[in-house]
C-alpha positions in Angstrom: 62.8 50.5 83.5 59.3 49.8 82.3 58.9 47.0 79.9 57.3 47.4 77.0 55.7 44.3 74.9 55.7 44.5 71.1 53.1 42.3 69.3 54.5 40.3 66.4 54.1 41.8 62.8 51.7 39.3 60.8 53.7 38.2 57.7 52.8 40.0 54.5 49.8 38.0 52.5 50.3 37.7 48.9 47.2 37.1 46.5 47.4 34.1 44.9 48.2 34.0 41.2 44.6 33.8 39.1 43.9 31.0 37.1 44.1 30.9 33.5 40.8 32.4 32.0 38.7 29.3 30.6 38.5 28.6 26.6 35.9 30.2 25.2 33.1 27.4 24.6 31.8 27.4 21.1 27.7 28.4 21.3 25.5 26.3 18.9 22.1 27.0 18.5 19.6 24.4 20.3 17.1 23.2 17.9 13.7 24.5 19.5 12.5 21.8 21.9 8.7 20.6 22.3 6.7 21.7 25.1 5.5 18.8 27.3 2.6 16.7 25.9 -0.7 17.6 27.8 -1.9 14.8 30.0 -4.8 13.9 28.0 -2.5 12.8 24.9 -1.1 9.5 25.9 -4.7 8.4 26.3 -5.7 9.7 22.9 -3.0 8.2 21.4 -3.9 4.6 23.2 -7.9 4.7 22.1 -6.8 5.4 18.6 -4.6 2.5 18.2 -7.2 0.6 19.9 -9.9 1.6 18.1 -7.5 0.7 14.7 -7.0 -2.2 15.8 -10.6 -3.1 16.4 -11.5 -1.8 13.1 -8.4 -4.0 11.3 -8.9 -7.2 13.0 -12.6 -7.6 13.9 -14.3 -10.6 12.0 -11.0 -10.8 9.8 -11.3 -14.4 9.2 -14.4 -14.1 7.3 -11.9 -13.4 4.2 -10.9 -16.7 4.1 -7.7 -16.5 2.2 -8.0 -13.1 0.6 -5.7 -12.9 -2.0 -5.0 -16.8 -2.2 -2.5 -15.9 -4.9 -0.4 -15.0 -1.6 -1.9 -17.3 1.0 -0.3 -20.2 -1.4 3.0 -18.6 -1.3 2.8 -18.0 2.4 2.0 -21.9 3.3 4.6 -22.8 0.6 7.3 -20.4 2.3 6.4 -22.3 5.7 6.5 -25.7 4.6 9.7 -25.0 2.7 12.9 -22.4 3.6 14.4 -22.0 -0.5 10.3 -21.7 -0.6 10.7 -19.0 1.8 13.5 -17.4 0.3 12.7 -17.0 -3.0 8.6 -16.2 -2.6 8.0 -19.3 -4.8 4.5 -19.9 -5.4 4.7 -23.7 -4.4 7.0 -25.8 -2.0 8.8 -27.6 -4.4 9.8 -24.1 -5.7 8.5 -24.7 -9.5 7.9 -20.3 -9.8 7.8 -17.4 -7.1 5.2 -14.5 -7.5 5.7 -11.5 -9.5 7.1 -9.4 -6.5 9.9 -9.7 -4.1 9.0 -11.7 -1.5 9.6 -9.4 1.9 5.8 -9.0 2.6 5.5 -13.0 2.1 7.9 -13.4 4.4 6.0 -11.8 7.3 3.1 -14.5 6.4 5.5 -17.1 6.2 7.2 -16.9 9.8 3.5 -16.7 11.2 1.8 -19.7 9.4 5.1 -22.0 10.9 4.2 -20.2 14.0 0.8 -20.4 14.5 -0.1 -22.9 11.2 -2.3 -22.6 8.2 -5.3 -20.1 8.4 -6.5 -17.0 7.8 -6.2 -15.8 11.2 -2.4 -16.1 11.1 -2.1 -15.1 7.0 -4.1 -11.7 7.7 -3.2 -10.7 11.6 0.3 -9.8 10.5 -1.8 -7.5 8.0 -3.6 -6.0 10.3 -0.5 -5.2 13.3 1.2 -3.1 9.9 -1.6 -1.2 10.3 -1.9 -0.5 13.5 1.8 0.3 13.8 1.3 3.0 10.7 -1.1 4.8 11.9 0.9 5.0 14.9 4.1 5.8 13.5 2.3 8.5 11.6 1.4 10.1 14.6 4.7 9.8 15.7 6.4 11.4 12.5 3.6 14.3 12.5 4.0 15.0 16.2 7.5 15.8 16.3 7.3 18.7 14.7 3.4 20.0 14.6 2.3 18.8 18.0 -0.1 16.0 19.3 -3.2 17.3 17.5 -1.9 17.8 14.3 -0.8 13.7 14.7 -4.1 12.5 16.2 -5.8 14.3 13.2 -3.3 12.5 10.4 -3.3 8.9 12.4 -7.1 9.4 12.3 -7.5 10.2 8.8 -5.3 7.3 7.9 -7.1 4.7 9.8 -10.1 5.7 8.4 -9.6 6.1 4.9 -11.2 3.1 3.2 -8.6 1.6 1.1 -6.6 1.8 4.3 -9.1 -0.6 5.8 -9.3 -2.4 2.9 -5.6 -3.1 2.6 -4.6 -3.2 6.3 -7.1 -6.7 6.6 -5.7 -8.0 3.2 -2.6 -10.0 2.2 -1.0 -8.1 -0.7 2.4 -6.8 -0.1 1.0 -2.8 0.0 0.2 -2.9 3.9 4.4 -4.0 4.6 5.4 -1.5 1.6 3.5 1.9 3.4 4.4 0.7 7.0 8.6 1.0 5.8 7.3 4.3 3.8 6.2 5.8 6.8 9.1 4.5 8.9 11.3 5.9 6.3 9.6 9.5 6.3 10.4 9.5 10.4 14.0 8.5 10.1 14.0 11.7 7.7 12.6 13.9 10.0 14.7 13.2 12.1 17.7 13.5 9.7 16.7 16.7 9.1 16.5 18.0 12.6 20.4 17.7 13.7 21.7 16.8 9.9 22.0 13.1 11.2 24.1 10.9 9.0 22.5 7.6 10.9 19.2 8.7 10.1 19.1 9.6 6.6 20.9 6.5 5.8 18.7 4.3 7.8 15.9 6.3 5.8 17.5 5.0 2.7 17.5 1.7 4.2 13.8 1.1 4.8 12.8 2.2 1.2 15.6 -0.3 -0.2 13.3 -2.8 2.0 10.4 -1.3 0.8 11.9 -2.3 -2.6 12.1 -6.0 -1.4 8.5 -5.6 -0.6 7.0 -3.6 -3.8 9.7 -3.1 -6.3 9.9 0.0 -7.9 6.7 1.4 -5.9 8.8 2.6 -3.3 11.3 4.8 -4.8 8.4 7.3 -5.7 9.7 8.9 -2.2 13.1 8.8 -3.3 13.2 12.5 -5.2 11.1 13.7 -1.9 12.7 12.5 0.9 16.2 14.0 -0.9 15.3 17.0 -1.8 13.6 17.8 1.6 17.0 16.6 2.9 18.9 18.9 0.6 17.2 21.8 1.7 16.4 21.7 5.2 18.9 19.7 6.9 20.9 22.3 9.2 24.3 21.8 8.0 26.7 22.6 4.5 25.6 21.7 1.2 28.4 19.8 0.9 27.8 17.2 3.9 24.5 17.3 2.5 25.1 15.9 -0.6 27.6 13.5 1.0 25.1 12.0 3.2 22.4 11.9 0.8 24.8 9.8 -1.3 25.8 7.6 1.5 22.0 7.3 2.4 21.8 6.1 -1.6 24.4 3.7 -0.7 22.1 2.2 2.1 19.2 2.5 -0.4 21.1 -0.3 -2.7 22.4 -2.5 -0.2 19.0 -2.9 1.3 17.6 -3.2 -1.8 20.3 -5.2 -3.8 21.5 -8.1 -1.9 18.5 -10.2 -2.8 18.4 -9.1 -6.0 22.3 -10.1 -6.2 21.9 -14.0 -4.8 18.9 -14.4 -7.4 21.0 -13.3 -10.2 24.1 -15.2 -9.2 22.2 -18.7 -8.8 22.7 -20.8 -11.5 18.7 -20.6 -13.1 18.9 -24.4 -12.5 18.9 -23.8 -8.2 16.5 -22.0 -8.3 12.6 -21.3 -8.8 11.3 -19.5 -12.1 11.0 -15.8 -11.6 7.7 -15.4 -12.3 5.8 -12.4 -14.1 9.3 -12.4 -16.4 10.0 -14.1 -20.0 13.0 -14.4 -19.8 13.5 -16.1 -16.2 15.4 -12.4 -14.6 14.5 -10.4 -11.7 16.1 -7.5 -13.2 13.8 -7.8 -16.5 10.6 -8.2 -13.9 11.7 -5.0 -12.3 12.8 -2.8 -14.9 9.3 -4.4 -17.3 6.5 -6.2 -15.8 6.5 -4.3 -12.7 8.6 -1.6 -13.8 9.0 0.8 -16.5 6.2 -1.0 -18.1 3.5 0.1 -15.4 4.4 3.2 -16.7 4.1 3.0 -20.2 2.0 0.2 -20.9 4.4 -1.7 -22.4 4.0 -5.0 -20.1 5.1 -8.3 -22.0 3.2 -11.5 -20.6 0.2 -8.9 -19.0 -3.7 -9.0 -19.4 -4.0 -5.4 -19.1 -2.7 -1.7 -20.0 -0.8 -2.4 -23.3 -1.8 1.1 -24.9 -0.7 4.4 -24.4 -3.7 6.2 -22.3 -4.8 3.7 -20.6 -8.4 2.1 -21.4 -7.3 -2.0 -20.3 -9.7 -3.5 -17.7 -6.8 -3.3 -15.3 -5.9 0.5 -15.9 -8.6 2.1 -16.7 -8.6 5.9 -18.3 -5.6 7.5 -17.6 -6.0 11.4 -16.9 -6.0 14.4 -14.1 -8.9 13.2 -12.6 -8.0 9.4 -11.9 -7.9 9.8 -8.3 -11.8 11.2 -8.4 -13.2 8.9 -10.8 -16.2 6.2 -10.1 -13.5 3.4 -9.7 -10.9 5.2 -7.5 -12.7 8.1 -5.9 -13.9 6.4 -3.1 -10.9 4.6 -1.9 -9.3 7.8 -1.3 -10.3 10.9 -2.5 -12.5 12.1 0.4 -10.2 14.4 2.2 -8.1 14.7 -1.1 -9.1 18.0 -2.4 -9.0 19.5 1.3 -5.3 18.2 1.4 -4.7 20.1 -1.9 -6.3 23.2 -0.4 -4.3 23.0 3.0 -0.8 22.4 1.9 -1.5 25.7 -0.3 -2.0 27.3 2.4 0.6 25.7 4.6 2.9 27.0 2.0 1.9 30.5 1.8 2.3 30.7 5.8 5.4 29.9 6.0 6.6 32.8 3.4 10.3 33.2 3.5 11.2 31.5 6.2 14.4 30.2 6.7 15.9 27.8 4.5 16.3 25.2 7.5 12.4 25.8 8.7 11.1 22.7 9.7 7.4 23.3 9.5 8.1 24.2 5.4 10.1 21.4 5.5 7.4 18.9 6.2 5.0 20.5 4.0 6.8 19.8 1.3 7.6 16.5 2.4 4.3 14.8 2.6 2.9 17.4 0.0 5.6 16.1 -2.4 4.8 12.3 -1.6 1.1 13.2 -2.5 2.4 14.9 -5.3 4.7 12.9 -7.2 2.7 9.2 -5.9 -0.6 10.8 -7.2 0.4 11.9 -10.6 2.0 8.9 -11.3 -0.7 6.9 -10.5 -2.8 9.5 -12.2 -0.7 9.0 -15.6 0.5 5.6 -15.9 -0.8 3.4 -18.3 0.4 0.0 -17.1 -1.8 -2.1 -14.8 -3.4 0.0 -12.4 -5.5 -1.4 -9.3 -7.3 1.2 -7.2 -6.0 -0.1 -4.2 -2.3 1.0 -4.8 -4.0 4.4 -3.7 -3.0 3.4 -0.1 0.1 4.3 -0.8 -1.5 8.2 -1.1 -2.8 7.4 2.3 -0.4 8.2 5.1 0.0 11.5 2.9 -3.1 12.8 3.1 -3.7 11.9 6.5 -0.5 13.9 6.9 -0.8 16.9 5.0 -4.5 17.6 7.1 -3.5 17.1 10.3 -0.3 19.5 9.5 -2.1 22.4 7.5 -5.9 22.2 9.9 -3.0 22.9 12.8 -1.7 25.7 10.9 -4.7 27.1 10.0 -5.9 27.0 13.9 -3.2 28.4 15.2 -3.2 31.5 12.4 -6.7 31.5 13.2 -5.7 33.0 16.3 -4.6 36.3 14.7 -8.4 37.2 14.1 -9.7 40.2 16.0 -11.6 38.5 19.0 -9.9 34.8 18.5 -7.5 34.3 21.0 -6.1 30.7 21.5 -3.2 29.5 23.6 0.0 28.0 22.3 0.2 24.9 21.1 0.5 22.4 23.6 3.7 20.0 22.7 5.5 21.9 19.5 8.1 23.8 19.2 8.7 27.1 21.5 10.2 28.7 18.1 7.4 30.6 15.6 7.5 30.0 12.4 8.9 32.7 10.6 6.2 35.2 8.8 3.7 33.7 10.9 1.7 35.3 13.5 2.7 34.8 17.4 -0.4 32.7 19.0 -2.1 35.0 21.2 -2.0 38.0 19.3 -4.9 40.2 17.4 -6.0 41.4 13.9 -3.9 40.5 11.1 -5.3 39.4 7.7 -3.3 36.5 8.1 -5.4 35.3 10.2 -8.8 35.9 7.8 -7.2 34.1 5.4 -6.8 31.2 7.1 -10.2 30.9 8.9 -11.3 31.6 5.3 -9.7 28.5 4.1 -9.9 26.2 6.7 -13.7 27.4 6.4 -13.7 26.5 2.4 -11.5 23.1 3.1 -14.3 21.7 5.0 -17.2 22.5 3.0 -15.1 21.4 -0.2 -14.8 18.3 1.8 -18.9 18.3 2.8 -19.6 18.6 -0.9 -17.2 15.8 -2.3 -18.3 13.5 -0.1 -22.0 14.1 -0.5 -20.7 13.5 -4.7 -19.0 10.2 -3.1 -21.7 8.9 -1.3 -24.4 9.7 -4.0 -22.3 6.7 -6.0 -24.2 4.0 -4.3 -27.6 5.6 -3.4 -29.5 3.0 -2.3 -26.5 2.7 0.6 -28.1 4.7 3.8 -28.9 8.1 1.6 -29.9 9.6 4.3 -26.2 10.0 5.3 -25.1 12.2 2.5 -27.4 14.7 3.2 -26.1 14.7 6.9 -22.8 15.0 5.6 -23.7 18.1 3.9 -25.4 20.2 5.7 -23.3 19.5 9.0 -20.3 20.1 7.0 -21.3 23.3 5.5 -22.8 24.5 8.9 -19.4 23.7 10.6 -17.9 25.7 7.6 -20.2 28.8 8.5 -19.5 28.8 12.1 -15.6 28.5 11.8 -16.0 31.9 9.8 -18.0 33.4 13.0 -16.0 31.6 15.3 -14.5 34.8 16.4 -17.8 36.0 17.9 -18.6 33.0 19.1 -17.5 32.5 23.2 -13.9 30.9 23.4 -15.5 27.9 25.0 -17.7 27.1 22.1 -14.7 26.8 19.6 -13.1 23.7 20.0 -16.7 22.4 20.0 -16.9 23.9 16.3 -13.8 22.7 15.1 -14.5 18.9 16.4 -18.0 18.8 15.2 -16.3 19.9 11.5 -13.8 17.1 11.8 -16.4 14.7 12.7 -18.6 15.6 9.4 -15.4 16.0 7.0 -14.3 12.3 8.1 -18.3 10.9 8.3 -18.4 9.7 4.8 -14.7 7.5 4.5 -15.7 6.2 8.6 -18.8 5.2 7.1 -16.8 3.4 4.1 -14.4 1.7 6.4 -16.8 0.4 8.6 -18.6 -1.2 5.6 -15.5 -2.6 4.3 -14.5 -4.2 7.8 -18.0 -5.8 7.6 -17.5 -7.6 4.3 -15.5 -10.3 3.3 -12.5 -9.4 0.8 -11.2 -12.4 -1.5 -9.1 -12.6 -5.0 -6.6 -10.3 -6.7 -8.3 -6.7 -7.0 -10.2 -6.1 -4.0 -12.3 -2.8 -3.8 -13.4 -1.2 -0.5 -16.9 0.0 0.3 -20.5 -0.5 -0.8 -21.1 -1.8 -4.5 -21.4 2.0 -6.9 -23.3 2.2 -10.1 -21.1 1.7 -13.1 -18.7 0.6 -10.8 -16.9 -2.1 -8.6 -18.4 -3.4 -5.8 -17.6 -5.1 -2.0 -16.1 -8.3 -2.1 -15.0 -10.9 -3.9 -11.7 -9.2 -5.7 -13.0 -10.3 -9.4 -15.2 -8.0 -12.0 -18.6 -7.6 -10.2 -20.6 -10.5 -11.3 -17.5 -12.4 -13.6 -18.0 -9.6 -16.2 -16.0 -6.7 -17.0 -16.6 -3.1 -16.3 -18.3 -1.7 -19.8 -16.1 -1.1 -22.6 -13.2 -2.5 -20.9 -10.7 -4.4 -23.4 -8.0 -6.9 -23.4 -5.4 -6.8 -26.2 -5.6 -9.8 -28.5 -9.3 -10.4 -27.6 -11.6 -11.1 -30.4 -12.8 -7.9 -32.4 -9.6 -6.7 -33.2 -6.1 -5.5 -31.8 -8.1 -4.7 -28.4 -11.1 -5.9 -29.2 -13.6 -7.5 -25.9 -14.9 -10.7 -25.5 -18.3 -11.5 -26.5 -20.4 -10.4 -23.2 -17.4 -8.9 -21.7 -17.3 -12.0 -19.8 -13.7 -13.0 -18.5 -11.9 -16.0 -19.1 -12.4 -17.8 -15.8 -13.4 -15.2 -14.1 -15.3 -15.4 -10.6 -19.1 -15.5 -11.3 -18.7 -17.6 -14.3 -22.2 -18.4 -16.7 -25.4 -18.9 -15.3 -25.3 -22.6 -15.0 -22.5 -21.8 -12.3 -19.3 -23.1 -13.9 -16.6 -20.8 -14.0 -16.9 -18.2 -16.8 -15.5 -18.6 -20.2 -15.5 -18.0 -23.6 -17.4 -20.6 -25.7 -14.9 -22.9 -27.0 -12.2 -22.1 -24.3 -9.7 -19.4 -24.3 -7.9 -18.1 -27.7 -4.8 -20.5 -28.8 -6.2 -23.6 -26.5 -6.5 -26.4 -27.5 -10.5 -27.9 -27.1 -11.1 -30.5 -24.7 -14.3 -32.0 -23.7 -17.6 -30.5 -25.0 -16.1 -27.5 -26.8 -14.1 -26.2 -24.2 -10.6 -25.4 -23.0 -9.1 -29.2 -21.3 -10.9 -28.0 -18.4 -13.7 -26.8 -16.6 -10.8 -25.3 -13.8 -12.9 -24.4 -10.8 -11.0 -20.7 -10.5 -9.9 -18.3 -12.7 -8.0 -15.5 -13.5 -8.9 -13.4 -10.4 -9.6 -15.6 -8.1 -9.1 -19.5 -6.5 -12.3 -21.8 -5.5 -11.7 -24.4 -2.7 -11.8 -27.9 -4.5 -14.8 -30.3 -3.5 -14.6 -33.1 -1.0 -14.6 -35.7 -3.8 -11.9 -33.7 -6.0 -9.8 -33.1 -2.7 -9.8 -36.8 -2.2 -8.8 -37.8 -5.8 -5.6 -35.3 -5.9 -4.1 -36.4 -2.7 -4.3 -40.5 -3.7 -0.8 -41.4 -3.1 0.5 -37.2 -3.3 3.4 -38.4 -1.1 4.9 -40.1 -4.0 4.9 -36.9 -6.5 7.1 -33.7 -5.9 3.7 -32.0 -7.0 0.5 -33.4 -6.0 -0.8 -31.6 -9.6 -0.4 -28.8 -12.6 -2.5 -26.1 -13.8 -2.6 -23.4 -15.8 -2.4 -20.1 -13.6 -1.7 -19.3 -9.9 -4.9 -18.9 -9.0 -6.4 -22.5 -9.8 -3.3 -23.7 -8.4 -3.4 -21.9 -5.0 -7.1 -23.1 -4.1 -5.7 -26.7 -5.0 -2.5 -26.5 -2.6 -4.4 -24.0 0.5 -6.9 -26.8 0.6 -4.8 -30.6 0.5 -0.9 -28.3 1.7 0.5 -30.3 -1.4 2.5 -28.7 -3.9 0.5 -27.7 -6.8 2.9 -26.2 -10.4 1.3 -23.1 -11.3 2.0 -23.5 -15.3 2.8 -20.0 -16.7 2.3 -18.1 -13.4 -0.2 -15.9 -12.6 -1.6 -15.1 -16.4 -0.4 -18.7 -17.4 1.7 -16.3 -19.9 5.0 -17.1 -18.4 7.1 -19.4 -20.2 7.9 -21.8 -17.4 7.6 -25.0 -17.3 7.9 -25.4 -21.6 6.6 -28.3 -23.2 10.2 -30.4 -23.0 10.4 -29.2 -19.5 6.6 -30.8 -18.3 7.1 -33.4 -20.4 10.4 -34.4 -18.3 8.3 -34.2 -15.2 6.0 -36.3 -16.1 8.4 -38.9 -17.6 10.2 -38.7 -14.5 7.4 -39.3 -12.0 6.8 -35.9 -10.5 3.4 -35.1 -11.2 0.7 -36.9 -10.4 -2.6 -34.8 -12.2 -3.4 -32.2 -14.4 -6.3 -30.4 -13.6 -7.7 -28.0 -16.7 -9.0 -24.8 -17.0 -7.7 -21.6 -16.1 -5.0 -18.7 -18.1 -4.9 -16.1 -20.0 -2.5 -15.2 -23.3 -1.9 -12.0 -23.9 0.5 -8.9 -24.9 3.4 -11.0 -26.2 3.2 -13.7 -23.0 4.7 -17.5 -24.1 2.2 -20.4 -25.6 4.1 -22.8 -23.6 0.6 -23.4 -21.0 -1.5 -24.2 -24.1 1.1 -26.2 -25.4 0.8 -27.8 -22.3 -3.0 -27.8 -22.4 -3.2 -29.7 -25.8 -0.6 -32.1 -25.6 -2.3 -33.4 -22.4 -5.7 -33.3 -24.3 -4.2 -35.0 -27.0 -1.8 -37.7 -24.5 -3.9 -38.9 -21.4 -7.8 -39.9 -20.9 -9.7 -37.5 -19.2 -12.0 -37.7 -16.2 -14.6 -35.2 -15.0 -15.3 -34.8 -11.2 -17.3 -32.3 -10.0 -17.7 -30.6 -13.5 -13.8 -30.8 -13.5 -12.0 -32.2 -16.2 -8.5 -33.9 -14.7 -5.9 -36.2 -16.2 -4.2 -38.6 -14.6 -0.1 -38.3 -15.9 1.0 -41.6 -13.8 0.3 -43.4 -17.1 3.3 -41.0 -19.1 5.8 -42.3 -16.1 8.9 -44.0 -17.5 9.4 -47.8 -16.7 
């Protein structure tokens, strides 16, 4: 039987059951990300915060102590921590300055560190400069690429009250630094609707509050409303956050202003600047609502609706242009007004979230809003506050030239690559880079073409202010500007190589004249309270020492409560103590010393202080010797009237010295009781006279001072300084 073999059948194969189908994931939109930044940036970046720093820190010394109203407070603050905390004006904490004291405590922390001098007053000064311009350049680049932030960081660095400021001790180069900081943290809110962000942006103005007062809420309405409209995410959370970012506003701001309020009056220093001993008074009045209006209680200047005091000046549209401010920071001002214009019109209806719109309006509104105030307001107004403006303007050019470039590109002929680091997404309306024809385009060679001859022309208006300063450069200025102008317009028949030429030869004439001003500025030595940058103008202020050119006032300024009537001027428009002073070299005055004082000596005020109003003067070797006899054994070495003939006194011996009255000696602190318990109780050694100023309402209390030491204590005169020796009033 044959045998036949049967293979075995392979067991049936069964699929195996498929896997649940995966959740849908949810699709969000990627916020467009930045091209890689081309090699050559980094380096860019690094020479210009070289080259800042250079320009901020070379020779700074030669300012001695600047503003010695704030050098005082800063060797006070290091010799003594309630000193510190408060921002008194001496160590033994008899006042603080007129502002909170965050900026002073920068200067404080390095004169412990490093000890008394100018080098370690002003370097901290000069580093918040350096890091603004480069956190500009940060804040511009995120969203408008590494040229349009070059361009802004240059313009910054380079505007002259920039210089100015950035080697000088008031509190303004801390206060724009935390501005700037402030305007990144919102830009970057307003890219992912970021609750961190917006609240730390609240944050740094509340410390810009702490540095500046009221000054630094100007950014407040801006920084919100850019918020409110751009951040990608409901109106509701919106609003939520923006509250929660006011939250972080008032903390940062408040808790100071809490502890100063909550200590007994008795623990603590005057508040100086106020009448009635409050912070909240200084910062809703003095340096408040009454900057505004005029209405400044205790002040030497404004007082008047419209302006016309010799610390305000005319009030009006043009503020910004005129002989006093214009050259502090106008230069690229109108081609800032032109470009964000223009900025605005390219990004037509784009989306509610665009992000190029969205930082338009931001820095266009800080100009805005910060330069209409300062336009209007009739309290005290110093041209330097205009650095504030600063970081705008530099802003707003970098931003709308880029713009313009890039639409530029839509001119038959003019074809340019994309930008190199911004965003892949266009901006809506606008034209695609690399594209032809368009009148878009036109337009916007057009006005970048009219932005920089506007600019040529201003500047050639600036520079022909001080015409005996190099006059050939304003001609250079003009004509290369308004050559650069014509050739932008024919760019699009010139070869493609040739462009960026054009375009850097036009940046280099429209930033000629405020270079040319910032060098000058670095080059001269800045000292007292109002400090002016570049070379002296006609009918104007000059270089310098921070007082009225010469001691005198500007013509037809006037001081409420001068003789001559309700704002009449004193005879000469000299100032009371001003820097300058008469021509035998004593500081300036009014014959028979200042109005309410009681005489002393031949005629005069008790006195013969060797400062003034403005400004401090560095005893002589013979004076220094006489205050410090036995200064261990006083809790101040001596009194004056006024901060400024107190702080050359304690900068030059590091005694406590009691600024009677503050900085106008229109404070009421110490009253006549009050010194007179001093004395009796062995805590002040001299009185040294001269120096103050009444006015607008301030307390009499420094001339009641004045007289009853006239009247109480033989006088001595050293060094054509009239002093009183209190020891004699001591009890037992």
């Amino acid at each position: 039987m044959d045998r036949t073999e049967t293979l075995p059948t392979a067991p049936a194969v069964t699929a195996p059951p498929a896997p649940p189908a995966p959740e849908p994931v949810p699709v969000t939109a990627e916020p467009p990300q930045p091209r890689p930044d081309p090699s050559w940036t980094r380096p860019a970046l690094a020479v210009l915060l070289l080259a800042t720093g250079v320009l901020y820190l070379w020779s700074l010394g030669a300012s001695g102590w600047a503003n010695s109203f704030y050098s005082a407070a800063a060797q006070a603050g290091a010799e003594s921590w309630k000193a510190f905390f408060y921002g008194s004006s001496d160590a033994a904490s008899s006042i603080t300055v007129d502002k909170t004291p965050a900026s002073l405590w920068l200067m404080a922390l390095s004169v412990r560190i490093f000890g008394l001098s100018s080098w370690s007053i002003l370097v901290p000064q000069a580093l918040l400069g350096v890091a603004t311009v480069g956190a500009l350049y940060a804040t511009v680049r995120r969203w408008y690429g590494p040229v349009a932030g070059l361009l802004a960081g240059t313009v910054l660095a380079l505007t002259p009250v920039a210089t100015l400021m950035f080697r000088f001790n008031n509190p303004d180069a801390l206060l724009v630094l935390l501005l700037v900081l402030a305007a990144y943290a919102t830009v970057r809110a307003v890219e992912t609707a970021g609750t961190r962000w917006i609240v730390l942006a609240g944050a740094l103005v509340g410390l810009g509050f702490l540095t500046k007062m009221l000054q630094a809420f100007l950014v407040v309405p801006v920084f919100a409303g850019v918020y409110l409209l751009a951040a990608p995410t409901g109106l509701g959370r919106r609003i939520r956050q923006l509250l929660l970012a006011g939250l972080g506003l008032v903390v940062a701001a408040g808790w100071w202003v809490a502890v100063v309020e909550l200590v007994p009056a008795s623990a603590r220093p005057y508040i100086g600047g106020s009448q009635g001993n409050s912070i909240l008074e200084l910062t809703l009045g003095y340096n408040g609502l009454g900057r505004i209006t005029g209405n400044e209680e205790g002040s030497v200047g404004g007082g008047r609706a419209g302006g016309g005091g010799p610390f305000s000046g005319q009030t009006g549209w043009l503020r910004m242009f005129d002989t006093e401010v214009g050259g502090q920071i106008s230069w690229l001002l109108p081609a800032a007004l032109i470009l964000l214009v223009a900025g605005l019109v390219l990004a037509g209806r784009a989306p509610r979230t665009d992000r190029r719109r969205a930082g338009l309006l931001l820095w266009g509104g800080w100009l805005l809003v910060t330069g209409l105030i300062f336009s209007f307001m009739s309290g005290i107004f110093h041209a330097y506050y205009t650095v504030a403006l600063a970081p705008a303007v530099g802003a707003v050019v970098g931003i709308g030239a880029v713009l313009l470039r890039r639409e530029r590109a839509a001119v038959p002929g003019a074809v340019s690559a994309p930008e190199p680091g911004v965003p892949t997404a266009p901006v809506a309306g606008a034209a695609t880079p690399g594209t032809r024809g368009g009148r878009r385009g036109l337009l916007a060679t057009v006005t970048l073409a009219a932005a920089l001859a506007v600019t040529a022309w201003w500047s050639w208006r600036l520079l022909g202010r001080s015409p005996d300063w190099y006059p050939w450069l304003r001609t250079v200025v003009l004509v290369g500007g308004l050559a650069a102008a014509v050739l932008i317009v024919l760019a699009g028949r010139l070869p493609r190589r040739v462009v960026p030429v054009v375009l850097a030869f036009g940046a280099a004439t429209a930033l000629a004249g405020p270079a040319a001003y910032a060098l000058q500025t670095a080059a001269t030595p800045h000292t007292g309270s109002i400090p002016s940058a570049g070379p002296a103008l006609q009918g104007g202020f000059g270089p310098g020492r921070g007082g009225f050119p010469g001691g005198r006032m500007p013509a037809g300024a006037q001081f409420p409560g001068a003789p001559g009537g309700p704002n009449g001027q004193f005879p000469g428009g000299q100032l009371p103590g001003a820097p300058g002073g008469n021509q035998t070299g004593q500081p300036g005055g009014l014959p028979g010393g200042l109005p309410g004082q009681a005489a002393g000596g031949a005629g005069r005020a008790p006195g013969g202080g060797m400062g003034g109003l403005l400004d401090s003067r560095a005893p002589s070797a013979e004076l220094k010797a006489l205050l410090e006899r036995d200064a261990a054994d006083y809790t101040w070495m001596a009194a004056t009237i006024g901060s400024n003939n107190a702080s050359g006194y304690q900068l030059a011996t590091g005694r406590p010295v009691m600024a009677i009255g503050g900085f106008n000696g229109s404070d009421p602190s110490p009253t006549l009781g009050q010194f007179q318990a001093y004395v009796a109780d062995g805590r002040i050694h001299w009185f040294v006279g001269g120096g103050g100023f009444r006015a607008n309402g301030g307390s009499s209390a420094s001339q009641e001072i004045a007289a009853w030491v006239a009247e109480t204590f033989e006088s001595q005169t050293v060094d054509g300084v009239t002093v009183y020796d209190l020891s004699s009033g001591r009890e037992g």
